[in-house]
N, C-alpha and C positions, 0 to 999 in steps of 0.2 A: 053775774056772768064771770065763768073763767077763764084766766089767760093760761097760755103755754107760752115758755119762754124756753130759746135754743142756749144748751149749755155748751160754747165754744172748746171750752177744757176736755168735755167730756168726749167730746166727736174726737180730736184730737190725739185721746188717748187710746183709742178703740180704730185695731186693723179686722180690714176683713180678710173673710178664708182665703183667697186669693191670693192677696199681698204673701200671708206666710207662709202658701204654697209654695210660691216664686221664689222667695229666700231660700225655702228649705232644699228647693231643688236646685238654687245655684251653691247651696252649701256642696250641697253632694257631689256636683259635676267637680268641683274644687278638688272635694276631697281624695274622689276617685283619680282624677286628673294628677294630683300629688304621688299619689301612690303608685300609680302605671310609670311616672317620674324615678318614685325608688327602685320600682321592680326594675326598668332598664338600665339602671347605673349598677342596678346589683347584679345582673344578669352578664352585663359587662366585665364587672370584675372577676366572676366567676371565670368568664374566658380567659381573660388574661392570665387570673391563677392557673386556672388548670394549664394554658401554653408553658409557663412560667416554670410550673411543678415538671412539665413532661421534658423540659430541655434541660433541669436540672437534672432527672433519671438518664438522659441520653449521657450527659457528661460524664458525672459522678460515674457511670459504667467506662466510658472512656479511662478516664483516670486511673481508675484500678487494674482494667489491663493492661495498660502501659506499666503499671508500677508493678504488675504480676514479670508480663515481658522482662522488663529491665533486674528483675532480682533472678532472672530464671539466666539473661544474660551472664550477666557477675557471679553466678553459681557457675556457670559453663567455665569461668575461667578458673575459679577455685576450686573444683571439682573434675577433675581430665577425665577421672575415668564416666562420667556419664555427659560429656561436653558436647555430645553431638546433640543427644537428646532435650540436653538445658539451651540451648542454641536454638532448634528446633521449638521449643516451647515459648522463646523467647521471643523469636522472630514473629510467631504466631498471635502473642499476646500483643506486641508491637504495633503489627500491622490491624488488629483487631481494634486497638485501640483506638488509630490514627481514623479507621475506616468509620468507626461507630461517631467520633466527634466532627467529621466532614457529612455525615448522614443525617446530624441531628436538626430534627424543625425548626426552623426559623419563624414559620407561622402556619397557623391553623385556620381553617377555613369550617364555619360552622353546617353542619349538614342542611338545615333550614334555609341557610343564603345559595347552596347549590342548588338546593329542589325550587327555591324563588327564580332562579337565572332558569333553572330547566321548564320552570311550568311556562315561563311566557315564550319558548322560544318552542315549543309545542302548542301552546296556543295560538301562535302565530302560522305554525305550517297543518295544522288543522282548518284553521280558514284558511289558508289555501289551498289546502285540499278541498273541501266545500265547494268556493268560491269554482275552482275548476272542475265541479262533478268528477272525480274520481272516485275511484271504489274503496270499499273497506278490505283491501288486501298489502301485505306487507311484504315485498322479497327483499332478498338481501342477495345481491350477485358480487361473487368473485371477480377481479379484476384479470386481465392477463398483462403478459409481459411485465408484470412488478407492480400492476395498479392498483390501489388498494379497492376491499368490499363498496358498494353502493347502495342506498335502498332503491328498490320500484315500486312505484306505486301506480298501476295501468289505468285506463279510465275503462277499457273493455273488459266483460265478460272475459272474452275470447279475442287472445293477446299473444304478441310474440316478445319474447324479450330482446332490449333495444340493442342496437349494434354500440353505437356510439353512447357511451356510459358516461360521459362528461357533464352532462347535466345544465341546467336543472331542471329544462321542458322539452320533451322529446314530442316530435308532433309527425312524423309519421304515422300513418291511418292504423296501421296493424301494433304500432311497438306504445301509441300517443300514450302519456305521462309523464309523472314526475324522477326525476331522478337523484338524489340528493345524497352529500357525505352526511354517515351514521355517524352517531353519539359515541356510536360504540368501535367505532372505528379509530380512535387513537390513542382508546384505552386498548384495546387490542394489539395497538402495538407497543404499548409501555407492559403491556404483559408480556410478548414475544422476547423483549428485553432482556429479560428476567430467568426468561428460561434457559436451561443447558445446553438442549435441542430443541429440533423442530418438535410444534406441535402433534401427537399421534396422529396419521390418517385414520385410526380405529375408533368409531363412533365412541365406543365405552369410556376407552383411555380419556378421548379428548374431551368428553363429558365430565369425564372426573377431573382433571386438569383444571377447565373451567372454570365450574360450580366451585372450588376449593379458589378459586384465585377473586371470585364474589366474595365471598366472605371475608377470608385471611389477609389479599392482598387489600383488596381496591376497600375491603368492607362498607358495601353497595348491599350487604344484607347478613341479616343474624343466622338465616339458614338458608341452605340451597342445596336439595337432595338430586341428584340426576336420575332418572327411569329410562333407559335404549331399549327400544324394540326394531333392534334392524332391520330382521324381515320384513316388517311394516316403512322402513325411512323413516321413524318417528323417533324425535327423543324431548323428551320433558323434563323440565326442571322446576321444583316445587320449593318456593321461596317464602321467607317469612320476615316481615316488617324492613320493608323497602326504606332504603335511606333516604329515596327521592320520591314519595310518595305512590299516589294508585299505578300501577305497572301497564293500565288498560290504556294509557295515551301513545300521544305517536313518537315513535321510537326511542323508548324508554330507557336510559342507560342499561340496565342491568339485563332487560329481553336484548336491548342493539348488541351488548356487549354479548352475549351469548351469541347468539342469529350471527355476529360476525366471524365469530369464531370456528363455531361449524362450516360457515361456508369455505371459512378459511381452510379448515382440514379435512374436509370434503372435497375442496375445490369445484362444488358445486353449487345450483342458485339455492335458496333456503327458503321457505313460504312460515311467515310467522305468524301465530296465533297465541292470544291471550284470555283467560280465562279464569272467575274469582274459583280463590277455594272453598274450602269449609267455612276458614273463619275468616271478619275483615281482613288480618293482615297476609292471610297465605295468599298466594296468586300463582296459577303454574301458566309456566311459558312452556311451549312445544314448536319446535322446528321443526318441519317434513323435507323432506328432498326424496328425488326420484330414484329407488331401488336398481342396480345395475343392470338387470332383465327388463326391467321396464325400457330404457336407455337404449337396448342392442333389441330391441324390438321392431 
């Protein structure tokens, strides 16, 4: 008869598949978990350089103006016969210099942490819009007496726009809706700022105005081509790779900032609509308002 005898050593030495499953995927979490570590300290320091690098260019230009100014100075006095003009150039470089090194950033704010701050605060007036059955319609109304743009957003078909613009729930039967300050309404007036005059009343101008101050000023987008079709009240702006993501949500910096603008130099209500392009990142936004004949009708 024979025996089988259990070899203690041998069980001991011997894992099952399982056991070096488990290992090997708590290696991995490890390792990934390390790495997503480096990526954010690198990612960080990236920022900080680039702040770092971009306030040094601010300066270093300060500087040399100043030091253009100040020799163009000291030439004005060693020089009589061209002393107005070394003066003139002087002053120029001066105050050039003063204005570039009081203008320069102090900090930078990563485009990624705005569209984070924008998407929840469209997420949030999204469900309330929902939550209160309103319609998929955007206005954007001129204020008077010095008020600034407001959006609407009516719950009817067939709607009056609200008297009282104050907001934020207007409950009168014919006007009922929401009423809320735009996104875009204080860039709008950090663009007005900026400017030498008023806004164009002229569809075209103030479309081109705009669309140039998305990109260049606010750079809220890499392109922004304007299209006006007067006779229609329409004008479109065809934009490419938004700073703050898909353009289709509710009042989207760069559509609000437009929408407000027009209404602005229109001084009248704006009806916005959104639309993808060609490709993911184009999106054109189109403002309407109502044609002067329509109006005296």
């Amino acid at each position: 008869m024979s025996m089988t005898t259990d070899d203690p050593d041998r069980t001991d030495s011997q894992s099952s598949p399982t056991d070096d499953t488990a290992v090997q995927s708590s290696q991995d979490r490890a390792e990934l978990a390390a790495r997503a570590e480096l990526l954010a300290e690198e990612n960080a320091r990236l920022r900080d350089e680039y702040a770092r690098a971009t306030r040094a260019t601010y300066r270093r230009t300060a500087r040399w103006l100043a030091v253009v100014g100040a020799l163009a100075v000291v030439g004005g006095f060693l020089f009589p016969d061209g002393r107005e003009v070394l003066f003139a150039l002087g002053g120029t470089g001066l105050f050039g210099g003063i204005l570039t090194a009081y203008l320069t950033p102090g900090r930078f704010v990563a485009a990624d942490v705005g569209e984070c701050v924008y998407a929840a605060a469209a997420t949030n007036a999204a469900a309330l819009i929902d939550d209160l059955a309103l319609r998929d319609e955007r206005l954007y109304l001129p204020g008077s007496d010095g008020a600034s743009v407001r959006m609407f957003v009516p719950q009817r078909a067939e709607y009056e726009l609200p008297d009282d613009r104050s907001g934020p729930i207007v409950t009168q039967a014919a006007e009922r809706g929401l009423v809320l300050e735009p996104t875009g309404g204080r860039l709008f007036a950090e663009f007005e700022r900026t400017l030498g005059e008023p806004l164009p009343a002229e569809p075209s101008a103030a479309a081109t105005a705009l669309a140039d101050a998305v990109v260049e000023q606010f750079e809220l987008a890499r392109r922004a081509e304007p299209a006006v079709d007067a006779d229609d009240g329409r004008l479109t702006v065809a934009i490419d790779s938004s700073a703050f993501g898909d353009v289709d949500r509710v009042d989207h910096p760069v559509a609000s900032f437009l929408a407000v603008g027009v209404a602005e130099a229109l001084d009248q209500p704006i009806e916005l609509a959104i639309d993808a392009g060609e490709t993911p990142d184009e999106w054109l936004i189109t403002c309407r308002w109502d044609r002067a004949d329509e109006r005296t009708e």
